[in-house]
C-alpha positions in Angstrom: -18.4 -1.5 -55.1 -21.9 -2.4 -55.5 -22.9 -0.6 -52.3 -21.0 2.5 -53.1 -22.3 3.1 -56.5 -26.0 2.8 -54.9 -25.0 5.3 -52.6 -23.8 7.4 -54.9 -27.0 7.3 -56.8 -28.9 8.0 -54.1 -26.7 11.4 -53.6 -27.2 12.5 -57.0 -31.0 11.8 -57.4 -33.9 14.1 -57.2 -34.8 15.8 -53.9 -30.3 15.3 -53.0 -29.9 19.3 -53.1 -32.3 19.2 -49.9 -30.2 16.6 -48.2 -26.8 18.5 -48.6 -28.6 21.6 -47.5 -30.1 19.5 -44.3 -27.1 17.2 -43.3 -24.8 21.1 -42.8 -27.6 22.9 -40.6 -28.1 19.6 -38.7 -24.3 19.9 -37.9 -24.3 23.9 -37.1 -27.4 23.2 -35.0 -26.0 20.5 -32.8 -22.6 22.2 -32.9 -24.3 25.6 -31.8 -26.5 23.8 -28.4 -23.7 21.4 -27.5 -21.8 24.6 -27.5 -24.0 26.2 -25.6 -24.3 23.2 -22.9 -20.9 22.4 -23.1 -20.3 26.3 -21.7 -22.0 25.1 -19.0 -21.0 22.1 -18.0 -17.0 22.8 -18.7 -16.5 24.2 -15.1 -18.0 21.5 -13.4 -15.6 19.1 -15.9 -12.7 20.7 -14.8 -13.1 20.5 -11.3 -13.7 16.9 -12.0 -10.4 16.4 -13.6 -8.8 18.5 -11.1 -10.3 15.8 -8.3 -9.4 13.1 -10.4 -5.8 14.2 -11.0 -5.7 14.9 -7.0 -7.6 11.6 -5.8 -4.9 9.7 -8.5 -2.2 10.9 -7.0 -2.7 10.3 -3.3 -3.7 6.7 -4.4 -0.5 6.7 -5.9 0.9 8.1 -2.6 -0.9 5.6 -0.4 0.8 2.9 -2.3 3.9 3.9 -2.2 3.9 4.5 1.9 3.0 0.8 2.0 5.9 -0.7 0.1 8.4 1.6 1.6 7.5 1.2 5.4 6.2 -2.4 4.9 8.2 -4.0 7.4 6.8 -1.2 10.4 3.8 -2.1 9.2 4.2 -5.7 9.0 5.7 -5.3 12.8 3.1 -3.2 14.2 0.4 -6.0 12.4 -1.2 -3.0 10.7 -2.2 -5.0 7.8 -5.7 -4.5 7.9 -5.9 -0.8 8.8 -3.6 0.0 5.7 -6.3 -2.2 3.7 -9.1 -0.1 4.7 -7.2 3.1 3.6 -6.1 1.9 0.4 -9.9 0.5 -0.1 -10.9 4.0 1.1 -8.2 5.9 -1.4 -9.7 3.8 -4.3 -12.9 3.7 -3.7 -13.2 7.9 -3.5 -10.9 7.6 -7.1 -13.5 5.0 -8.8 -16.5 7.5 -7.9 -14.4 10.6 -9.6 -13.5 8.8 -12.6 -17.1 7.5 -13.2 -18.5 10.6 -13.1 -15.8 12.1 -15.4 -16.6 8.8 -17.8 -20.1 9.4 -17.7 -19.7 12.8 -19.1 -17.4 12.0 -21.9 -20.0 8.7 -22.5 -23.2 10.8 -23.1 -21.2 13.5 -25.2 -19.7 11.1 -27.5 -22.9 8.6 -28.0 -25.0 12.1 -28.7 -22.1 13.0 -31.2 -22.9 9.5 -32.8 -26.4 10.0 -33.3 -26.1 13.3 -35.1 -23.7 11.6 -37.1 -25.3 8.4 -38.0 -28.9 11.1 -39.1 -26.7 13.5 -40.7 -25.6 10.5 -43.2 -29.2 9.0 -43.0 -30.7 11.9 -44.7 -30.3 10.5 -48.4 -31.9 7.3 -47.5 -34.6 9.3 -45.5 -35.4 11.2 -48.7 -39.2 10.1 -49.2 -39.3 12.3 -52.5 -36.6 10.1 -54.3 -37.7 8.1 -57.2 -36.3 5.1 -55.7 -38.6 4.7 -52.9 -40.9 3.8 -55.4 -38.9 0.7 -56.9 -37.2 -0.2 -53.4 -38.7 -2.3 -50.2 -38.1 -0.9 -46.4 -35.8 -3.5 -45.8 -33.5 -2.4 -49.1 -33.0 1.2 -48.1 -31.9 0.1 -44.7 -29.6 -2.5 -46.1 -28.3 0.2 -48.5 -27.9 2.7 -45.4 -26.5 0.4 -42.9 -23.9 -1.4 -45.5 -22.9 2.2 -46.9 -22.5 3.6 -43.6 -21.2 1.2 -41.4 -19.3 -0.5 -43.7 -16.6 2.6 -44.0 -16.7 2.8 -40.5 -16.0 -0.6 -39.5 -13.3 -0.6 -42.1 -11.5 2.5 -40.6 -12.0 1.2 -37.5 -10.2 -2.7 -38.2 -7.7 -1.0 -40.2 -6.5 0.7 -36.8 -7.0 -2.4 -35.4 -4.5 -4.1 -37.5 -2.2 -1.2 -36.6 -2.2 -1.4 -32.9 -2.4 -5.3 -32.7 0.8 -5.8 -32.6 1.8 -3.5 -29.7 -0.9 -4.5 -28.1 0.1 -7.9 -27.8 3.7 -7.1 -27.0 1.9 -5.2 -23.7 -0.2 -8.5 -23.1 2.5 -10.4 -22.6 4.6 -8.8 -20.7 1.4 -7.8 -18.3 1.0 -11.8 -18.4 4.3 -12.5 -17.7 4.3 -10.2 -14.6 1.4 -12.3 -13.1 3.1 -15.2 -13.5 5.7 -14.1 -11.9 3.1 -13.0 -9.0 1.8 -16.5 -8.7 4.6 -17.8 -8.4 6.0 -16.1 -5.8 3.2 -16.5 -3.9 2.7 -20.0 -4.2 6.6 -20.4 -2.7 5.5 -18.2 -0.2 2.8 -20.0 1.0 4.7 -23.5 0.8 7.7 -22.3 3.2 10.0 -21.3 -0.1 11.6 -18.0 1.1 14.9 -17.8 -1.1 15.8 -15.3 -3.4 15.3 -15.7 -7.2 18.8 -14.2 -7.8 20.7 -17.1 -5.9 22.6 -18.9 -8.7 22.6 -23.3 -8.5 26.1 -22.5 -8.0 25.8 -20.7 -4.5 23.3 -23.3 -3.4 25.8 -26.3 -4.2 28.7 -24.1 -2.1 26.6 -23.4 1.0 25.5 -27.1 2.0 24.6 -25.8 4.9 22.4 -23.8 4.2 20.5 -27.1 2.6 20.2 -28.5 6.0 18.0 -25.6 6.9 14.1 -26.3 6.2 11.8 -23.0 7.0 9.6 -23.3 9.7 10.8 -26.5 10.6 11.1 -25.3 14.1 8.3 -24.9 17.1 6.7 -21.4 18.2 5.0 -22.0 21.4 2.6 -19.1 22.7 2.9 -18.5 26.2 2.5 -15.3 28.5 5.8 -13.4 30.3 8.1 -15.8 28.6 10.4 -15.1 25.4 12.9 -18.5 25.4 14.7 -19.4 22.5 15.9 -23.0 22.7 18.4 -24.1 20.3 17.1 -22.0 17.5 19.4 -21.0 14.8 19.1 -17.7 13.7 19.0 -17.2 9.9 18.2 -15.3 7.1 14.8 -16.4 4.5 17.8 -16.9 2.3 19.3 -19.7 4.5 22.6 -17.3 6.1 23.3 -18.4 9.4 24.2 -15.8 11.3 24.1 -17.5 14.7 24.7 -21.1 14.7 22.7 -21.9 18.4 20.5 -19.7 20.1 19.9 -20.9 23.7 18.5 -17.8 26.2 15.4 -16.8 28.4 13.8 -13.6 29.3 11.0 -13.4 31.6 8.6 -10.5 32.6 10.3 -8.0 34.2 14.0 -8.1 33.1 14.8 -5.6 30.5 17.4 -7.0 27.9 20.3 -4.4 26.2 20.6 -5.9 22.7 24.6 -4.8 21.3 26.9 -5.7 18.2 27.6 -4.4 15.3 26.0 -3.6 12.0 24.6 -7.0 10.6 25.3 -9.1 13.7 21.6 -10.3 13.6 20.1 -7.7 16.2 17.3 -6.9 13.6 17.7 -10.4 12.0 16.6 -11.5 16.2 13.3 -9.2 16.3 12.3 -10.3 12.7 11.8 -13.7 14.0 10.3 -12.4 17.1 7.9 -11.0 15.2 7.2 -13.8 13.0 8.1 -12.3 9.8 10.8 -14.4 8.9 10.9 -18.3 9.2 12.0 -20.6 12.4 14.7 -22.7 10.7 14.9 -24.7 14.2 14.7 -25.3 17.7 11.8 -24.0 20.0 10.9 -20.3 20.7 8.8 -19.3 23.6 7.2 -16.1 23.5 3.3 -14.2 24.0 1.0 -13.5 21.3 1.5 -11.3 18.5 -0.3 -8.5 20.2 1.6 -9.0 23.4 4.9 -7.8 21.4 5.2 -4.9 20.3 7.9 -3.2 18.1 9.4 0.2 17.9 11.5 1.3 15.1 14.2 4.0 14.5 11.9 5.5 12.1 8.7 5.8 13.6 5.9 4.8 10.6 2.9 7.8 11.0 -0.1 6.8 9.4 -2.4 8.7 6.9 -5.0 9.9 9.5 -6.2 12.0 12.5 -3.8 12.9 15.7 -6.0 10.4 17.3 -5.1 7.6 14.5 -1.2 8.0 15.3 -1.4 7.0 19.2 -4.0 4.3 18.6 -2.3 2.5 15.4 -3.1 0.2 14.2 -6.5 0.1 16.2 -9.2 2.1 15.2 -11.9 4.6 17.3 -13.8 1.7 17.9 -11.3 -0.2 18.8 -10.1 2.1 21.1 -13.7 2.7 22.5 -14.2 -1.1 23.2 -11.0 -1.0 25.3 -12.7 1.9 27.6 -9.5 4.1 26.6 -11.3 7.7 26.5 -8.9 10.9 25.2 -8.2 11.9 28.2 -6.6 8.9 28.6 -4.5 9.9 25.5 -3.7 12.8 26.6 -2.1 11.8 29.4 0.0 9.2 27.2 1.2 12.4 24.9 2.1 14.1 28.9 4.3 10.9 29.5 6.4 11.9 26.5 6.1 15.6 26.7 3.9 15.9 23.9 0.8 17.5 25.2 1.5 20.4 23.2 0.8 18.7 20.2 -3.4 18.6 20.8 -2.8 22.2 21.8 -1.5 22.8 18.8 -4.1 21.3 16.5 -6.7 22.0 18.6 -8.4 18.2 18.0 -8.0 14.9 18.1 -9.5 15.2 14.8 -7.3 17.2 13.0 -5.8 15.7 10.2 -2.0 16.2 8.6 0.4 14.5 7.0 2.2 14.0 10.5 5.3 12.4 8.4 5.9 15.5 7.0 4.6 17.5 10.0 6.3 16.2 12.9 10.1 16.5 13.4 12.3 13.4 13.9 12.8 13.5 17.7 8.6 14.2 18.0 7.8 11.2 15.7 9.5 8.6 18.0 8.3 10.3 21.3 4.3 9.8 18.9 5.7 5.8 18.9 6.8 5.8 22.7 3.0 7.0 23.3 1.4 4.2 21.0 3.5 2.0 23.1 2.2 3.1 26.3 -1.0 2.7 24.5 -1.1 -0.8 24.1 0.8 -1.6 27.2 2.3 -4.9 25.8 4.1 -7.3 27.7 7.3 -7.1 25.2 8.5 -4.2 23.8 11.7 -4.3 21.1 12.9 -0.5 20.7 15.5 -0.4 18.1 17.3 2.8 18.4 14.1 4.3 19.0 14.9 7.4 20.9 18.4 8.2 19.2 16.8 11.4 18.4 15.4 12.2 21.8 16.9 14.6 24.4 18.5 12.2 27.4 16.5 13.5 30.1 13.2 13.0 28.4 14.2 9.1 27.2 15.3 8.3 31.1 11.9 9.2 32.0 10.6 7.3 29.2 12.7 4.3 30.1 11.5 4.8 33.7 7.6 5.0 32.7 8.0 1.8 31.0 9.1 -0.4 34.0 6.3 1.4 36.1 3.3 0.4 33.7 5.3 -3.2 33.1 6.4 -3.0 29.5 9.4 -5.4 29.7 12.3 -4.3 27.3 14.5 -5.5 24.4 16.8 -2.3 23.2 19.0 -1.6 20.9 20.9 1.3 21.5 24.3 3.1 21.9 23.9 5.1 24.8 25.6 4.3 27.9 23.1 6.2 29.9 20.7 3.5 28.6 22.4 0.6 30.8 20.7 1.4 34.0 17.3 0.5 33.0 18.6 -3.0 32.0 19.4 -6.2 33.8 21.0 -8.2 31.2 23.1 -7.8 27.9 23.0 -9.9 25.1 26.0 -9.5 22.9 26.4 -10.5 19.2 30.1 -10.4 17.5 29.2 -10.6 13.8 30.7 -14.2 13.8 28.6 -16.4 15.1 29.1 -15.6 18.2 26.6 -14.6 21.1 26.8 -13.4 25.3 24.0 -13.3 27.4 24.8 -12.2 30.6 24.0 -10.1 33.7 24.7 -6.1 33.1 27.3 -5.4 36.2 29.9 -2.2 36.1 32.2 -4.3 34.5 30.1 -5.2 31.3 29.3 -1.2 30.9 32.0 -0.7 28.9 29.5 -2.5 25.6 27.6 0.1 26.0 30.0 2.4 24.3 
């Protein structure tokens, strides 16, 4: 109160009329040049916000792609190339934004000081009588306590309002993180079941007690994929084969048949190392010596280039002595020269989910394949949408470059380009034998 009343003496002593004609044109004046500069400035704003809006949502889009094609991804070890293009993504959205935050900062703090002179004028008034009676350090304690009081007060008043949302949102943020951690730390102690399995369902399936993650042996080795005794089971601990016992060497292509949720994917998810050995011993190459290709081919945001090399990058591809010629001549082995004609360069960039049709996507995986020439390849239906002719020379072109084959398909005309069968019932159940005319009959 004491503050106030000073203030309001201040505002009705001699010299005031001056003030309240000063504090106005102050206002119109700044009001009438920020206008002015504002006019200038507004186009470039908007185009700012425009690229914000746009660079927001393909960061949005980027992260999506990941979580819905995460197991491609996870197969085809592109890990660190999706890294560098969410880094990239982010790293062009954190430049827009702060340019568009540096704008709004310098408007806002040049807003403040006309503000903070416009109510400085009373106290600036050299003519008023009370200059006379006060010290330097008075006037400023009267300006700073009349001013900044009533805007600190407004200011914790909202505060007050807002707290208790605010730490409603706090803890749930929290509780998400926690949440994070935990399922991280599982993760990286060999804990892969699912939160949503009750006590009860873990006290009917003793069994599945009996089955301790990554208690079994991966052995690298080259031209060899051997499981020994191996159970084959989900992360959740649901045997679906009891005792896995077959060898494949270099060579001998393998038709993998049964019916939905027999285990064929369940079989290339541990070949791939994504899910846990619960058991036994498994022989196979590296990583990088198997390679996996999917019903739904997974394109990558990038050049025409970027889609036959993934997950490698230019570099990478340069360091391997692989020039585009050499590409080119992988697009020919799955009739898909036409493409580069098309675009015109290796360059080009599209959204090649969108722009290339179903059957053209998987013949763009066939040519990654023959790209990275692994030993092992697991095709999982991946030519269901390819004309017949055109997947029997596929099939063909792999056995000539020595890409040895796990499939899963349908087709009967597929049987010729295999050796041996293995069989899954949906019981528990397993064949692996030799493909002779008699066996053909699976194949329908």
């Amino acid at each position: 109160m004491l503050h106030a009343s000073r203030y309001r003496q201040i505002l009705n002593s001699k010299g005031s009329p001056s003030c309240f004609r000063q504090g106005p044109a102050i206002m119109m004046s700044y009001l009438l040049i920020s206008g002015l500069f504002l006019t200038r400035l507004r186009r470039p704003i908007g185009k700012l916000t425009v690229t914000e809006q746009r660079y927001e949502g393909e960061y949005r889009y980027v992260n999506s792609r990941l979580i819905t094609n995460s197991e491609e991804i996870a197969f085809y070890n592109g890990n660190l190339r999706e890294k560098q293009t969410i880094h990239a993504t982010f790293k062009k959205l954190v430049g827009v934004c702060s340019l568009v935050l540096r704008s709004h900062r310098s408007c806002v703090y040049i807003a403040t000081v006309v503000g903070y002179l416009v109510v400085s004028r009373p106290f600036l008034n050299l003519s008023d009588p009370r200059h006379l009676h006060s010290t330097t350090s008075e006037l400023l304690e009267d300006y700073y306590q009349s001013g900044r009081m009533l805007l600190r007060m407004s200011q914790a008043l909202g505060r007050i309002v807002l707290a208790g949302r605010e730490m409603t949102r706090l803890s749930g943020f929290t509780a998400r993180i926690t949440e994070l951690m935990m399922v991280l730390k599982e993760l990286n102690a060999g804990r892969y079941e699912r939160t949503m399995v009750s006590h009860q369902e873990k006290a009917e399936t003793v069994e599945k007690n009996l089955l301790v993650p990554g208690s079994g042996q991966i052995i690298n080795r080259d031209n060899v994929i051997k499981f020994d005794h191996t159970p084959l089971a989900t992360p959740n601990g649901d045997v679906l084969i009891k005792d896995l016992t077959f060898e494949v060497r270099s060579g001998t292509n393998v038709l993998v048949c049964g019916p939905n949720g027999c285990g064929k994917s369940s079989l290339f998810r541990v070949l791939g190392e994504l899910w846990p050995l619960f058991g036994g011993c498994l022989t196979k190459p590296e990583r990088g010596k198997l390679f996996y290709v999917p019903q739904r081919p997974y394109m990558t945001l990038g050049s025409l280039r970027d889609q036959v090399i993934y997950p490698d990058t230019v570099e990478e591809q340069r360091r391997k002595g692989i020039s585009d010629q050499v590409l080119k001549e992988y697009l020919d082995n799955v009739q898909l020269g036409h493409i580069l004609d098309r675009e015109g360069s290796w360059d080009s960039i599209q959204d090649w989910m969108d722009v290339l049709s179903g059957g053209e996507k998987q013949r763009m995986a066939m040519a990654r394949l023959f790209y990275h020439k692994p030993q092992f390849a697991i095709l999982d239906e991946c030519t269901s949408a390819v004309s017949v002719d055109v997947e029997d020379y596929i099939y063909s072109h792999c056995r000539t470059v020595g890409i040895t084959l796990f499939t899963v398909s349908h087709r009967k005309s597929l049987w010729k380009h295999h050796e041996f069968y293995l069989h899954m019932d949906g019981r528990g159940n397993y064949e692996f034998k030799p493909i002779t005319e008699e066996t053909v009959e699976f194949g329908s």
